[in-house]
N, C-alpha and C positions, 0 to 999 in steps of 0.2 A: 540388433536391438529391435521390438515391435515393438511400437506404440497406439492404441487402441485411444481413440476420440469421437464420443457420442456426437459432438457439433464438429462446425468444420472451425479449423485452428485461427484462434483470435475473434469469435463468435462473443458477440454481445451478449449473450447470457456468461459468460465463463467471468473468472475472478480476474483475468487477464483481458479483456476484450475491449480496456476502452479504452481513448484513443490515447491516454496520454496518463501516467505515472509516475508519482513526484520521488524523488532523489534525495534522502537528508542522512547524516550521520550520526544526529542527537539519538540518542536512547536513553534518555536520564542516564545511571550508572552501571546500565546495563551494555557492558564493553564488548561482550562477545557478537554483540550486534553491531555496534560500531566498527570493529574491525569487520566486519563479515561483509559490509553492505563499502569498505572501504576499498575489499578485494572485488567487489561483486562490479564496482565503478571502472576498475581493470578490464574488467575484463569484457565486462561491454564494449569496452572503446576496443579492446582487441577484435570484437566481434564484426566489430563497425567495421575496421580496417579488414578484415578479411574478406568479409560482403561488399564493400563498398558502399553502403547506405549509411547516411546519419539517423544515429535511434536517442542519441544523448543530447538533449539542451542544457548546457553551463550558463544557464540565469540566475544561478544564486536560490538561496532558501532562509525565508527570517520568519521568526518563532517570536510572537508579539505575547512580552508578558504583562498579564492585565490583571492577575490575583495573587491569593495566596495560595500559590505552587511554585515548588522546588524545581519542577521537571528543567526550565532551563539551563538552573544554576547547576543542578547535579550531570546536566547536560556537557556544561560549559570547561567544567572540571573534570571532565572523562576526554575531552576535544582535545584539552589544550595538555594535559596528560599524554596522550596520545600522538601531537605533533599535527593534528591535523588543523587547517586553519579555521577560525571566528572571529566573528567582533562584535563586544556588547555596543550598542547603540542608543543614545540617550532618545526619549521622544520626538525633539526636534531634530537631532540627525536623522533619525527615522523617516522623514520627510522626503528625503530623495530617493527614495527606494521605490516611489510610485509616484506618478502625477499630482493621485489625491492620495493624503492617507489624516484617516480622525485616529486623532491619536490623545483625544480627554482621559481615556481611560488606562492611559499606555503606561506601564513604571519605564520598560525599557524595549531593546529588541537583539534578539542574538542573532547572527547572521552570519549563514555559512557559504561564503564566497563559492567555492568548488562545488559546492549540489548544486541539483537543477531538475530537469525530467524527462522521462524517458518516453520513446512514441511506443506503447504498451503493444497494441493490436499487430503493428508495421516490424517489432521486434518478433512478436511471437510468431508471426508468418516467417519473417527471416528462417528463426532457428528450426521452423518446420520444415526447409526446405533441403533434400537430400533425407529425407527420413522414412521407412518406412512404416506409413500414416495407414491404419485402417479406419475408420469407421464403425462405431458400434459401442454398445453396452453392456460392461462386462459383469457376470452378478458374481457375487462371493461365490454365494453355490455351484457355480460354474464354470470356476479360471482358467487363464490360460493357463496349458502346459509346458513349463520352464521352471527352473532353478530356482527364479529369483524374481519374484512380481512384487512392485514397488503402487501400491493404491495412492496414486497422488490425485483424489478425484474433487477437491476443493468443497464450495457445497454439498455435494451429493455424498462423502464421506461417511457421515455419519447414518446416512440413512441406509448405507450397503453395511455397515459395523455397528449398528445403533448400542449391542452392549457395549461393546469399548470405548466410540469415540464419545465424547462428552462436548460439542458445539452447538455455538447458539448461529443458526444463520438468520441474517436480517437484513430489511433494505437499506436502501441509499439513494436519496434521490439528488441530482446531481447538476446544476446550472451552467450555462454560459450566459454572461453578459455582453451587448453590443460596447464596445468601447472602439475608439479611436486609435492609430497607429503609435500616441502616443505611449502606447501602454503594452507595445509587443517588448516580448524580452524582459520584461519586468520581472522580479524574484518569484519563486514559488511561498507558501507562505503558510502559517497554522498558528490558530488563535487555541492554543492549548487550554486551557481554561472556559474558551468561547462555549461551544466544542465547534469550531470551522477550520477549514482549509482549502488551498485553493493555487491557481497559479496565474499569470496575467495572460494575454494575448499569444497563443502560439497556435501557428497553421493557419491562421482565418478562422478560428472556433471563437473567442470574442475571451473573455476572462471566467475562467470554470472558478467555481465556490459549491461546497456541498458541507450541510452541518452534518457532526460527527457524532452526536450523543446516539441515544439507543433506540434501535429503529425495531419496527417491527418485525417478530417472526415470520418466515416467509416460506414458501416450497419452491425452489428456485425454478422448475421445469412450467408450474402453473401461472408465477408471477406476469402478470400485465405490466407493460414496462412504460406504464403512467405518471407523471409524477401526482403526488397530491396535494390538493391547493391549499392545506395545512404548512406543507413544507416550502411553497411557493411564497406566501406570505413572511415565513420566517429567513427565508433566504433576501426577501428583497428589505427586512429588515435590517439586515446584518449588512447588506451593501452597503445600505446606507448612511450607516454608523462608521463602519471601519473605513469607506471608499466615500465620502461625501457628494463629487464629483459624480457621480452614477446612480446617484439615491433615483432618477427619473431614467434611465437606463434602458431597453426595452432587453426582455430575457429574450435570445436568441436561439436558442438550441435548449435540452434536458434529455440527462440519459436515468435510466434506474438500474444500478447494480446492487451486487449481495457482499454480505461481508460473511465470512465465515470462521469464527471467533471463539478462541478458549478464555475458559471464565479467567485464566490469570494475564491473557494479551500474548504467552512465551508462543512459541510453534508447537508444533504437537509432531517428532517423526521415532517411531519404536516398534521392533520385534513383533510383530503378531504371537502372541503368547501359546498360540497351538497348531500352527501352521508353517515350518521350518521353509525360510527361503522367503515369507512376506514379510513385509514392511511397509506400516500405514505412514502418510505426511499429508499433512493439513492446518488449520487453525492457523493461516500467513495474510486472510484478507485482511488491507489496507496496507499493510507495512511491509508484504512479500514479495513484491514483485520485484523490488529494484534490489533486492538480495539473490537473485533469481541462478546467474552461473556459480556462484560463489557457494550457495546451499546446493547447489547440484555437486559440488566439487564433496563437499563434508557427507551429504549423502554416499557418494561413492567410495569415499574413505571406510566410512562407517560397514556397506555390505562390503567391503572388501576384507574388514577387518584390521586397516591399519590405525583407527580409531575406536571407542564405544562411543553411541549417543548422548548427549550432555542429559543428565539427570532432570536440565528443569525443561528437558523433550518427549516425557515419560507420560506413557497409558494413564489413564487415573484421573480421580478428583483436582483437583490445583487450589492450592490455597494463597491468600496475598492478590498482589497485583501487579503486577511488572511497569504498566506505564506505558506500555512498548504504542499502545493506542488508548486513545480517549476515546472512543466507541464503546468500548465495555464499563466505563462505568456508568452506573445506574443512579440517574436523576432524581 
């Protein structure tokens, strides 16, 4: 197998580069994702144990519901469906899940014991290894010659297939907070409705938060990887609200990545329509990564032929919304 990489592997521009990756199993009622990211927890730990590195944190993952949205409930009833574990949590339970947690606005919290996160950049270097890695930029017009070329090129997709793929990429700008030892280990967490998310204290990074609504268009190769004091300001709002305890906080760190995003949230992986042996995959920023060997497994099913592609993975327009990310919807 060759595999061709413009940046060098786990590179801060890629959709995989930052340091750390959150772990959940909710997908409102979209099951095939649940199961998928339940095999994909497999087999990371298989990975682990093969390497010998720890790439997985089991700190938990709580989903604080604060409006009117289903996403939980339809969440909670695919979980327990399924056999995997949660637990709805009143507001005041909700309290031990963090040192500080404001919780005026809280109806409830659902919380998935067994998720957690993944060290993104320190994984993708793992699986890079043993691979032969070239370097380089490969244009449609001019592919490799082989069988069977798979364009998994994240942002930059659409701009080598611009008729077919249909992605909006956009920024993300991304916090850590100074917090205290108290608050390593602490759950991962997403204010669905907010639009935030975010995870407590791990590695000496301080407590990462990054809001999730709709960021700006971006060219991922030109982006300045600044954050902007628009979103600084709204980040250290939200601390303050949801984390009380840190409202005075000092931000210790900030990274800026891209999301790369179909208008329904599903993934996007199908048949190149005139080119026998490709196959595009993309549209996984925010929610892709921690499905990562698991989607590799269905991809190879699929060019092998012991499966087809799931119909809501198809070329085209998309209509509806899947839910799969709160990034796509539009404020």
């Amino acid at each position: 197998m060759r595999v061709v990489e413009q940046y060098a592997a786990g590179n801060v521009r890629s959709g995989s580069g930052g340091d750390t990756r959150l772990v959940r199993f909710s997908h409102g009622d979209a099951e095939w994702y649940t199961l998928l990211a339940q095999r994909a927890l497999d087999l990371w730990r298989e990975i682990e144990d093969e390497a010998g590195v720890q790439l997985f944190e089991p700190v938990g993952f709580a989903w604080f519901e604060t409006a009117n949205d289903d996403f939980t409930r339809r969440s909670e009833r695919t979980l327990v469906r399924l056999g995997i574990p949660c637990e709805r949590l009143t507001p005041e339970d909700s309290r031990r899940l963090y040192p500080s947690l404001g919780v005026d606005d809280l109806r409830s919290t659902l919380f998935e014991p067994g998720a957690g996160a993944l060290w993104a950049r320190l994984a993708t270097r793992t699986l890079a290894r043993g691979l032969r890695l070239e370097t380089g930029r490969v244009p449609a017009g001019d592919p490799p010659p082989a069988d069977v070329v798979v364009w998994a090129c994240g942002a930059w997709l659409p701009g080598l297939f611009p008729e077919l793929v249909q992605q909006r990429i956009s920024r993300r700008d991304v916090f850590f907070a100074g917090v205290d030892g108290s608050w390593a280990g602490t759950p991962g967490f997403c204010d669905y409705a907010g639009p935030y998310y975010g995870h407590g204290e791990l590695g000496g990074l301080g407590l990462e938060f990054a809001w999730d609504g709709p960021g700006a268009e971006i060219d991922p190769d030109a982006l300045e990887r600044v954050p902007e004091h628009e979103s600084q300001q709204r980040a250290r709002a939200y601390l303050a609200r949801r984390f009380p305890a840190l409202a005075d906080a000092p931000l210790v760190g900030a990274r800026v990545c891209q999301y790369d995003l179909t208008g329904d949230t599903h993934f996007l992986f199908a048949r190149h329509p005139e080119e026998a042996g490709w196959w595009l995959l993309g549209g996984s920023s925010g929610h892709g990564f921690k499905h990562g060997p698991a989607l590799a497994e269905y991809v190879a099913d699929c060019i092998e032929g012991r499966r087809e592609p799931e119909p809501f993975h198809a070329l085209g327009p998309r209509e509806g919304h899947a839910g799969l990310r709160t990034a796509a919807v539009e404020a």
